[in-house]
C-alpha positions as CSV (number, residue, x, y, z in Angstrom):
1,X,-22.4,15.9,-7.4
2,X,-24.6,14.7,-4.3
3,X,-22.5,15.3,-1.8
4,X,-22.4,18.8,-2.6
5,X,-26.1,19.5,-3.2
6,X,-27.2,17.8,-0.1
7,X,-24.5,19.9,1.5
8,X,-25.6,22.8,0.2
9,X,-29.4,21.9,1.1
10,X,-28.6,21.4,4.6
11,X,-26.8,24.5,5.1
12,X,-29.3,26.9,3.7
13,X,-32.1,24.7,5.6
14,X,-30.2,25.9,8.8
15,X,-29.6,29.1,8.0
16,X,-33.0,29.4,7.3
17,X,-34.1,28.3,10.8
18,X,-31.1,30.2,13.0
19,X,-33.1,33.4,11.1
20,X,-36.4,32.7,13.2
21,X,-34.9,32.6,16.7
22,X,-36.9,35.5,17.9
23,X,-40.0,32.9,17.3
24,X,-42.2,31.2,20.0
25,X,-40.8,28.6,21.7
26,X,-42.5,25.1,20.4
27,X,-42.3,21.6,21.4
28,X,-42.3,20.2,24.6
29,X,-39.9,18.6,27.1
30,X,-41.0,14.9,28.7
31,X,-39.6,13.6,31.8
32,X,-39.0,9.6,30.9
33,X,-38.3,6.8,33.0
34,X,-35.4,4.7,31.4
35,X,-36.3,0.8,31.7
36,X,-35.5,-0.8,34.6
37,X,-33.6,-3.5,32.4
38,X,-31.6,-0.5,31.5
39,X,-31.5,1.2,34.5
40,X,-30.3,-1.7,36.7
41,X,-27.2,-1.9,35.2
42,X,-26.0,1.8,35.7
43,X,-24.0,2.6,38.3
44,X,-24.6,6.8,38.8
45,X,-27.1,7.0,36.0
46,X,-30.6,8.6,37.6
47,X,-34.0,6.4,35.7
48,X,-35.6,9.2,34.4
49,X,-34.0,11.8,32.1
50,X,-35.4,15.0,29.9
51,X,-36.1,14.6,26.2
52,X,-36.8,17.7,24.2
53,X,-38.7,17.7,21.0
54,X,-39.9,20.1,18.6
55,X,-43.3,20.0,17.4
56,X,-42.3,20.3,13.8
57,X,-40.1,16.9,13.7
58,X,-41.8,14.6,11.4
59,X,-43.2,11.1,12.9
60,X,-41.9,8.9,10.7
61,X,-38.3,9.5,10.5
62,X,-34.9,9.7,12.1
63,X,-33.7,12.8,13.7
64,X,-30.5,14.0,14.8
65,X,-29.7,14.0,18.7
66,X,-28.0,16.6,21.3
67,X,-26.7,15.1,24.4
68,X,-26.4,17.5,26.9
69,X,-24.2,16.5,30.0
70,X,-24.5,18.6,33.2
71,X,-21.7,20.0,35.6
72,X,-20.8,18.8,39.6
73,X,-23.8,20.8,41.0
74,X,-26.0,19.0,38.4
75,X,-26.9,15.6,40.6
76,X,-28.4,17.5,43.4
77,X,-30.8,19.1,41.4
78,X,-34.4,18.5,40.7
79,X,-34.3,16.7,37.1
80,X,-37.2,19.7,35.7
81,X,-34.7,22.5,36.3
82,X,-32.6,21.4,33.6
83,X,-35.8,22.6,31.7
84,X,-34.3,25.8,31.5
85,X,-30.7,25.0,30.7
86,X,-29.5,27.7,28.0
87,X,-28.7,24.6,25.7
88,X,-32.9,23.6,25.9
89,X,-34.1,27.5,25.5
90,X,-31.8,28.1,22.6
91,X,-32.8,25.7,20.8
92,X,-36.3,25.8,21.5
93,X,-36.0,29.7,20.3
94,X,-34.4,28.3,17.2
95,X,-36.5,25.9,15.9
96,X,-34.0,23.6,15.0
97,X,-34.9,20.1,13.6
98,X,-33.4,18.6,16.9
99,X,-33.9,16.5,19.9
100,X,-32.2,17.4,23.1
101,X,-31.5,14.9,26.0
102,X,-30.0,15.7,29.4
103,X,-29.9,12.8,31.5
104,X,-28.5,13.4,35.3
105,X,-25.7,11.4,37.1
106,X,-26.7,10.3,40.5
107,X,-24.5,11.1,43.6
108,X,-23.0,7.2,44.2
109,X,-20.0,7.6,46.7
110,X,-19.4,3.9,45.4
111,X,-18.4,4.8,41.8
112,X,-15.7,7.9,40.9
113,X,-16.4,11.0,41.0
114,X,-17.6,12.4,36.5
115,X,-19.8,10.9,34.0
116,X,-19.3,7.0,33.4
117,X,-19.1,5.6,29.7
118,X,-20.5,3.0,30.7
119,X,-23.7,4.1,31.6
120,X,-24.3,6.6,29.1
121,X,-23.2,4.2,26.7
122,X,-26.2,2.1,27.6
123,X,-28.3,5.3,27.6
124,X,-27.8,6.3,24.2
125,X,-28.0,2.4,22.8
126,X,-31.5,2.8,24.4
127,X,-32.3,6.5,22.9
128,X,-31.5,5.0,19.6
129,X,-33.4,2.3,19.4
130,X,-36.4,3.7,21.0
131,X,-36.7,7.7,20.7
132,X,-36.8,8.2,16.4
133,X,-32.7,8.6,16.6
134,X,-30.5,9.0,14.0
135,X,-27.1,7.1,14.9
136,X,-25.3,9.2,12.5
137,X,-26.0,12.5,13.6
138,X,-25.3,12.4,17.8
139,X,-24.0,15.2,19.1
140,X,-22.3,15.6,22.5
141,X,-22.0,18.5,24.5
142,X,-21.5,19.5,28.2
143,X,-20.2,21.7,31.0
144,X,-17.4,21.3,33.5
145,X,-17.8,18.0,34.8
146,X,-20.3,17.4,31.7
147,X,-17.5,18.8,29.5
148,X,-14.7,16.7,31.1
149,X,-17.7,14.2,30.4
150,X,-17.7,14.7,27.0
151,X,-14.1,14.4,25.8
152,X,-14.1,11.5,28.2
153,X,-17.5,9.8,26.5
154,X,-16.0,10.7,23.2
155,X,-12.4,9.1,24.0
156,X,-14.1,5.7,25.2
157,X,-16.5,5.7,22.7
158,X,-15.1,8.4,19.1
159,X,-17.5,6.1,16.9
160,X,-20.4,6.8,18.9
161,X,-20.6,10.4,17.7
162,X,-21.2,13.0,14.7
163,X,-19.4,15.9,16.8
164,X,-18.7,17.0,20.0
165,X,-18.3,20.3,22.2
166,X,-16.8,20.2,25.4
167,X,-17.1,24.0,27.4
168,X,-14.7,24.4,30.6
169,X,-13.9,21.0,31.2
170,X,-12.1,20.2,33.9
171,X,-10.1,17.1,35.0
172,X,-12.1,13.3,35.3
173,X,-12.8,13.3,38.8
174,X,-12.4,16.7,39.9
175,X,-11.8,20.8,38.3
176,X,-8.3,20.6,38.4
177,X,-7.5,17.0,38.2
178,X,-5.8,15.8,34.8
179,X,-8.4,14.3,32.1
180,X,-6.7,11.2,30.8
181,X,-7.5,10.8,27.5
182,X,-5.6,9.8,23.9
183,X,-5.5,12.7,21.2
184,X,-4.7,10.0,18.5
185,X,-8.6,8.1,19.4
186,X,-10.1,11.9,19.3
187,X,-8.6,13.2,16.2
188,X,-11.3,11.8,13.6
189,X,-14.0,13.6,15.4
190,X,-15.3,16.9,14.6
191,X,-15.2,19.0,17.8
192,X,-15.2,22.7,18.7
193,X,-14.0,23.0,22.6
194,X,-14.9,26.2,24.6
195,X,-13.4,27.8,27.5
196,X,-12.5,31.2,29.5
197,X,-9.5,32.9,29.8
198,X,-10.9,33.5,33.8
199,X,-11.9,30.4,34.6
200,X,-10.6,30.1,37.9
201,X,-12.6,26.9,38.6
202,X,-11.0,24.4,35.7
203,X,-8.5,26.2,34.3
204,X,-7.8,26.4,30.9
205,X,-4.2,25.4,30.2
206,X,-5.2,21.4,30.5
207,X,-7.6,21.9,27.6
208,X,-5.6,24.6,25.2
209,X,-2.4,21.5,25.8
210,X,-4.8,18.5,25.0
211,X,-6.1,20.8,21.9
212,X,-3.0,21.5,20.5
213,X,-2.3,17.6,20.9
214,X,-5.0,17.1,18.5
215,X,-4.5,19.9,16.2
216,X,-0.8,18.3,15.8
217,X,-2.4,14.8,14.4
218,X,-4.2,16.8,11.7
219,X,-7.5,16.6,13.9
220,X,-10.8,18.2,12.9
221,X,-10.4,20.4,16.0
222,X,-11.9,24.1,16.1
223,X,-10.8,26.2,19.9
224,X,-12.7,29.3,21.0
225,X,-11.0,31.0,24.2
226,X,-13.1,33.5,25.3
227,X,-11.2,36.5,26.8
228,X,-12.0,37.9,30.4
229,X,-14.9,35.0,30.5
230,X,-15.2,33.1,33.8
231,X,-16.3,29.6,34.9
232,X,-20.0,30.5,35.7
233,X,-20.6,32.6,32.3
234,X,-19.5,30.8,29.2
235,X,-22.6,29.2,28.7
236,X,-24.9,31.5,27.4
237,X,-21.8,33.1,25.4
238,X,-21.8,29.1,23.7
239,X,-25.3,28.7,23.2
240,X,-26.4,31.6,22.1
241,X,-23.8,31.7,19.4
242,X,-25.6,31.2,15.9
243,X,-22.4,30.0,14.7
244,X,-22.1,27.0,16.9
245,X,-25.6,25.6,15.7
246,X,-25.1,25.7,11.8
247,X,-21.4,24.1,12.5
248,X,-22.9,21.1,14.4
249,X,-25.5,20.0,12.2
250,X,-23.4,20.3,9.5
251,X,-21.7,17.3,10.7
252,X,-22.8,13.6,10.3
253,X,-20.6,10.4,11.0
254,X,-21.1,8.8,7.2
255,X,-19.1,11.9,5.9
256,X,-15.9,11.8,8.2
């Protein structure tokens, strides 16, 4: 039985690794400049982006991919402070086998308000083809506007990705707007969604409604609400949970 060996080989590979976090961090994070026959035809995409990489990835092969999508606050930022997003330490600390990507949106009072499909469809085609990625093992993640981004990204695009793991989302062009998006086109996709009891920023009765949506269809759907957790803290309480880790690269896109 393949299946089940290679299942069984992944899983102990990643429990292995979640039992080092208290190593040294390794790898590196690069600042790279998208091509300007890519970059020309965003809309609120900035050029460059961050790309994470563990020193003990192997040249020669494909490796799985975490998209990490950052909240309103996030395009007025310098682009090295995502450095030390909580998604980059923990799995620096980790060692996992896996690549992290945070691109930024750009403030463009010409296009709406959230993350555009569009241009982060173009982004990932480009990650693909040119940064060692496997296409069968993307993952999506993101906060507030980046998690609205995410069920959004995933909605316009559900082949695109392995899993996904929207925290706090809010609406698509503001906190407390509604997020338009189908529950039938999101119910073959493995996500876990995240969010606070507290959150007094994007509350969470749009998401627990849109979850339940899902969960009705059969979906592959997991919900965490965190009791007496706020906007601003749910992050950490996400990514530093073990858990979360050895559930996402479990997943892969040929075994939906």
């Amino acid at each position: 039985m393949p299946f089940l060996r290679n299942s069984l080989k992944m899983f102990l590979s990643i429990t292995l690794m979640l039992a080092g976090s208290n190593r040294t961090l390794s790898g590196e994070t690069q600042t790279i400049t998208l091509p300007k026959s890519i970059s020309q035809q965003t809309k609120a995409l900035n050029q460059d982006f961050l790309l994470f990489s563990p020193k003990s990835l192997p040249e020669r092969s494909k490796h799985p991919l975490l998209i990490y999508l950052h909240g309103g606050g996030g395009g007025r930022r310098e682009l090295d402070a995502f450095k030390k997003e909580h998604v980059v330490v923990e799995v620096q600390n980790r060692e996992l086998p896996l690549k992290v990507v945070i691109p930024q949106r750009t403030v463009n009072r010409k296009v709406a308000s959230g993350w555009q499909p569009h241009d982060l469809n173009l982004f990932l085609t480009y990650l693909i083809e040119n940064h060692a990625i496997d296409p069968d093992r993307v993952y999506l993640t993101g906060m507030s506007m980046g998690g609205a981004g995410t069920w959004f990204w995933a909605n316009h695009s559900p082949k695109r990705f392995a899993a996904i793991a929207p925290i706090a989302a809010g609406g698509q062009t503001g906190p407390k707007d509604p997020l338009i998006v189908d529950p039938e086109q999101l119910k073959t996709i493995p996500i876990w969604a995240f969010h606070g009891s507290s959150d007094k920023v994007c509350p969470h009765q749009q998401i627990q409604d849109l979850v339940e949506k899902i969960k009705q269809r059969n979906g592959l759907i997991r919900w965490t609400l965190y009791d007496n957790v706020g906007h601003g803290n749910i992050v950490s309480r996400v990514y530093q949970n073990d858990e979360f880790y050895k559930w996402l690269l479990h997943q892969n896109r040929t075994e939906r």
